[in-house]
Kinemage of the C-alpha trace (Angstrom):
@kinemage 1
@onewidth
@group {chain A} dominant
@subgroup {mainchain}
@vectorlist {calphas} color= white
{ca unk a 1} P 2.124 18.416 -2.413
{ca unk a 2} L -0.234 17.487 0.430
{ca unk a 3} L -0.738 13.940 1.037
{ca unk a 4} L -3.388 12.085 3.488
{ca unk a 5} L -2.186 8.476 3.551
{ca unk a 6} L -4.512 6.441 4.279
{ca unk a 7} L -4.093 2.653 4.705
{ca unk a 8} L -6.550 0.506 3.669
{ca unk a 9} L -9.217 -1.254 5.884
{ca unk a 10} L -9.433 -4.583 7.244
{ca unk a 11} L -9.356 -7.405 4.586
{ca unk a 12} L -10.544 -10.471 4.638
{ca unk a 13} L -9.396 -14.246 3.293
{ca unk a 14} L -11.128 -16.428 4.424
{ca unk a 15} L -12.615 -17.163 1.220
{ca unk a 16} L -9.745 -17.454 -0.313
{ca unk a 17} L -8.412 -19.922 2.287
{ca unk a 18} L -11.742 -22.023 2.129
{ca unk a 19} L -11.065 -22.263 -2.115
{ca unk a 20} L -10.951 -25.792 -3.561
{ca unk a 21} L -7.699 -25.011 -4.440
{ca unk a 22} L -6.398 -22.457 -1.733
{ca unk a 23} L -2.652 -22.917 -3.609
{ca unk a 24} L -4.038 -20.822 -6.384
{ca unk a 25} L -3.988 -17.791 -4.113
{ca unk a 26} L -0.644 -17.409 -2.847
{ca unk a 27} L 1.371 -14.157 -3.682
{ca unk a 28} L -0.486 -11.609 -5.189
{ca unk a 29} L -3.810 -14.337 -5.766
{ca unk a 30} L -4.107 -13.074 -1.907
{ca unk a 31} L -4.446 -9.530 -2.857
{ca unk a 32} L -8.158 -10.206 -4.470
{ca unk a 33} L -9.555 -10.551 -0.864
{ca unk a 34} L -11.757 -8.469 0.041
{ca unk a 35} L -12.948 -6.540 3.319
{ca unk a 36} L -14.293 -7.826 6.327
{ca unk a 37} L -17.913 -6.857 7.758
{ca unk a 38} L -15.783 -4.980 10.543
{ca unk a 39} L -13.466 -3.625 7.692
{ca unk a 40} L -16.288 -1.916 5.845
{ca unk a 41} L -17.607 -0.217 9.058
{ca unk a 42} L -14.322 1.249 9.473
{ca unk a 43} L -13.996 2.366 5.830
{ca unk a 44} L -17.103 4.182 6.471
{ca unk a 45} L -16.474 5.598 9.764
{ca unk a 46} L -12.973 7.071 7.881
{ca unk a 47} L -15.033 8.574 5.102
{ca unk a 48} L -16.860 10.755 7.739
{ca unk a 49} L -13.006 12.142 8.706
{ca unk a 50} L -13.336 16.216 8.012
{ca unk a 51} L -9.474 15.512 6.945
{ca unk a 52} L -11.020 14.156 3.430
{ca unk a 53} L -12.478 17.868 3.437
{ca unk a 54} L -10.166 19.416 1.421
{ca unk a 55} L -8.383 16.826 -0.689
{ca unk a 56} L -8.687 17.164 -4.576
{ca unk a 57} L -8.516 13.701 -5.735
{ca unk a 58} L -8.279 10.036 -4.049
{ca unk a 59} L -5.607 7.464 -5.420
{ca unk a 60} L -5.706 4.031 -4.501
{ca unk a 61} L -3.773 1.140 -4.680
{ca unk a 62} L -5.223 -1.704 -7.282
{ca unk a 63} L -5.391 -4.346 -4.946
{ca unk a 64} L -8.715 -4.802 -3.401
{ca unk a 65} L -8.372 -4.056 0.096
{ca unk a 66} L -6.741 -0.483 -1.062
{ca unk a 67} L -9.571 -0.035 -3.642
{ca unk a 68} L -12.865 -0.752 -1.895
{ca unk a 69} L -11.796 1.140 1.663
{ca unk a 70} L -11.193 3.830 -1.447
{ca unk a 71} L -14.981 3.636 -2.750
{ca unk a 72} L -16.284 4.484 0.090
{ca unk a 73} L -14.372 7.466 0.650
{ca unk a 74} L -15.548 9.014 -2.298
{ca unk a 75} L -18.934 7.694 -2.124
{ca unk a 76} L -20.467 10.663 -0.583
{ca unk a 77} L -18.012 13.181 -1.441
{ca unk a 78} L -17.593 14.440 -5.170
{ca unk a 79} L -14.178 13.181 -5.017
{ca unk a 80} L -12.084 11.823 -8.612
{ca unk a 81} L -11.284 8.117 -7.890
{ca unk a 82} L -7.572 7.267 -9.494
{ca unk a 83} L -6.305 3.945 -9.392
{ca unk a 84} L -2.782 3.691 -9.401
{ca unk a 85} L -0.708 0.345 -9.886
{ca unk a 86} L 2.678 1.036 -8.554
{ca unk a 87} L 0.851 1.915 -5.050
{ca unk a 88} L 0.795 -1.627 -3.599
{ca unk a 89} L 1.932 -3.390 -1.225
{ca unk a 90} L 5.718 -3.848 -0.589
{ca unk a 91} L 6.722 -7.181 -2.315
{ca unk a 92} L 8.175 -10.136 -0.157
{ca unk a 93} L 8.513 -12.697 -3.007
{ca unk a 94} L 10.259 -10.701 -5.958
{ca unk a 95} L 11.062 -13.914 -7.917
{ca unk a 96} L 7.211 -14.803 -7.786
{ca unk a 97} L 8.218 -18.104 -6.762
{ca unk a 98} L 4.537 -18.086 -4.303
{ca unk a 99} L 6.894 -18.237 -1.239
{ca unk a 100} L 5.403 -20.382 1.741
{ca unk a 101} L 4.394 -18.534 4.851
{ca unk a 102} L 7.686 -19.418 6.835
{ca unk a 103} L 9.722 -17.857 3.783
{ca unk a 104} L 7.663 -14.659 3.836
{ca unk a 105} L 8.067 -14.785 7.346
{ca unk a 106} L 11.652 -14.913 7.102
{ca unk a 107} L 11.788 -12.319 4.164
{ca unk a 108} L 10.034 -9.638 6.949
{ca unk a 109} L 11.970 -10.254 9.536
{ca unk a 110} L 15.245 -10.187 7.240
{ca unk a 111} L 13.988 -6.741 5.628
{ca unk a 112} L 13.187 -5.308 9.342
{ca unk a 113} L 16.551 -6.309 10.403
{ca unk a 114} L 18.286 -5.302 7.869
{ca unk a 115} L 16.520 -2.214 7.796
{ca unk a 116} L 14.776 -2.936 3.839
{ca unk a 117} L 18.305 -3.476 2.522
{ca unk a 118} L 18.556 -6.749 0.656
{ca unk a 119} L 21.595 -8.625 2.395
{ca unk a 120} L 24.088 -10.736 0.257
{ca unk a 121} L 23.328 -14.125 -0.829
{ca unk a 122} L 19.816 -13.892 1.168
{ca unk a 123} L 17.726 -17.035 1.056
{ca unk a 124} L 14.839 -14.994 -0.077
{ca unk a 125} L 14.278 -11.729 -2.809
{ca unk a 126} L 12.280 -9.418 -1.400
{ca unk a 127} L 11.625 -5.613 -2.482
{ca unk a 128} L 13.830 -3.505 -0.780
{ca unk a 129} L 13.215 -0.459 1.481
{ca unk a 130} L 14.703 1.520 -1.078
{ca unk a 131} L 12.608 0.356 -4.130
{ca unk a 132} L 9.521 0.799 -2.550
{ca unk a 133} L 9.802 4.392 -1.789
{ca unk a 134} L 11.412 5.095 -5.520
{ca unk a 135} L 8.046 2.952 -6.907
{ca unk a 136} L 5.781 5.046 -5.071
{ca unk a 137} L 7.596 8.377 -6.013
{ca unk a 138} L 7.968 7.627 -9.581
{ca unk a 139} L 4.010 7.129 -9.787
{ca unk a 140} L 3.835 9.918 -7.606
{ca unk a 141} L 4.823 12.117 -10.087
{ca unk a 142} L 1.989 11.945 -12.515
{ca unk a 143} L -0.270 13.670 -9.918
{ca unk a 144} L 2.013 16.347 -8.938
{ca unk a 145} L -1.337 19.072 -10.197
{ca unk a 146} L -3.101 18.531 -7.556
{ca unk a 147} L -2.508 20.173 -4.227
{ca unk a 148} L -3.653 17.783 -1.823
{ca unk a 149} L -4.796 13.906 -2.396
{ca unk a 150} L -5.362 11.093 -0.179
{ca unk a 151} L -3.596 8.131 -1.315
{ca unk a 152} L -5.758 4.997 0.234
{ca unk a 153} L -2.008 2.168 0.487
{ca unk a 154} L -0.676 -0.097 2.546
{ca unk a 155} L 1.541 0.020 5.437
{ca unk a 156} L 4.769 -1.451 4.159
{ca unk a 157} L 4.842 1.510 1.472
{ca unk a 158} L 3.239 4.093 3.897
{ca unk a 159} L 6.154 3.429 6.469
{ca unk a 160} L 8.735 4.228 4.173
{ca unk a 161} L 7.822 7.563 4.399
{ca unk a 162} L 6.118 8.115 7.679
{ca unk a 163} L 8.539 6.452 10.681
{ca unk a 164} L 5.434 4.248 12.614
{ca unk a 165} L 5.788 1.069 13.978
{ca unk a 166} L 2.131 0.547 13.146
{ca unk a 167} L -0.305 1.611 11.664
{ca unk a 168} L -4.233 0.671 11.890
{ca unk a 169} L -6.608 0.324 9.163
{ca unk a 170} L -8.358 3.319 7.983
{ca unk a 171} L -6.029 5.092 9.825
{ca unk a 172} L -4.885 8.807 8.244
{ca unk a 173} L -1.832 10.381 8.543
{ca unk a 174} L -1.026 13.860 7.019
{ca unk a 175} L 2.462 14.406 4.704
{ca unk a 176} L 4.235 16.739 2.828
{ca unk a 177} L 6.410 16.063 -0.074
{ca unk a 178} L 7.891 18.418 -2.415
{ca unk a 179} L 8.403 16.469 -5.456
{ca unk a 180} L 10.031 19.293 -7.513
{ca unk a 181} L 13.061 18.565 -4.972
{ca unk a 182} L 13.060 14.559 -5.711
{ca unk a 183} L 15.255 13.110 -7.673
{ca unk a 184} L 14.692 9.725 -8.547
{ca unk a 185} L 17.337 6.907 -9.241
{ca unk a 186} L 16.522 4.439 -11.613
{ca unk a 187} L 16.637 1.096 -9.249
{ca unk a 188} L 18.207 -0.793 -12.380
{ca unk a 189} L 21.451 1.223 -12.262
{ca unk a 190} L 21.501 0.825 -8.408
């Protein structure tokens, strides 16, 4: 299978920050935010990309960032629109316990370091390296008809398979994965 990651555009939270009660956002309450003026623009600059020219189908991520940089990727192309769940971001708070910023802080920098592995008795749960890439594949499988899609992500998940230090928004990179030759563990027997 073909793949054109794509991660989504720039989002923005500022309305979520100005909330009366900003609190009721943390975790995945951030993941409502929408795009930025700027983030749009590049959304539809990306759509014009003649690397969308031959994909069957685009997939996107449920959160909102993933799924409006998605609509307008389609929007001019007659391009199916999947939504897709298990696509999102990489998870630093596993325990949903709405970590503060200097615990997801310190879940990054503990999942960098330790290169996604989950150390022993960690002060924080976080998703590991591991999990995120059998997520992803898992869902993956349900579109293994088509030949080529875009999936519109993020760049936790899309660095799990593509070795980039960064990667900008709207930005598409090209992948191959034959998912006949996956096997998948079950991350509960792990």
């Amino acid at each position: 299978m073909e793949i054109l990651f794509i991660r989504h555009s720039e989002p923005d939270y500022s309305m979520l920050d100005k909330a009366s009660h900003p609190e009721a956002y943390a975790g995945f309450g951030r993941d409502l935010a929408p795009l930025t003026v700027r983030g749009r623009t590049l959304a539809q600059q990306a759509a014009q990309s003649t690397l969308l020219d031959d994909v069957d189908a685009v997939i996107s991520s449920s959160i909102t960032r993933a799924l409006e940089t998605a609509t307008y990727l389609v929007r001019n192309r007659q391009l199916e629109l999947l939504v897709e769940p298990f696509f999102h971001e990489w998870r630093p708070d596993l325990e949903g316990l709405n970590y503060t910023e200097v615990e997801l802080d310190l879940a990054y920098r503990l999942f960098m370091e330790n290169s996604g592995a989950l150390i022993e008795n960690s002060p924080v749960r976080y998703e590991t390296a591991h999990a995120v890439k059998t997520r992803f594949l898992k869902a993956l499988q349900k579109y293994k008809a088509y030949d080529k899609v875009a999936i519109v992500s993020h760049g936790m998940l899309i660095r799990q398979f593509v070795p980039m230090d960064t990667i900008d928004y709207c930005q598409m990179i090209p992948y191959t994965i034959d998912l006949e030759s996956i096997e998948i563990e079950d991350e509960r027997h792990r």
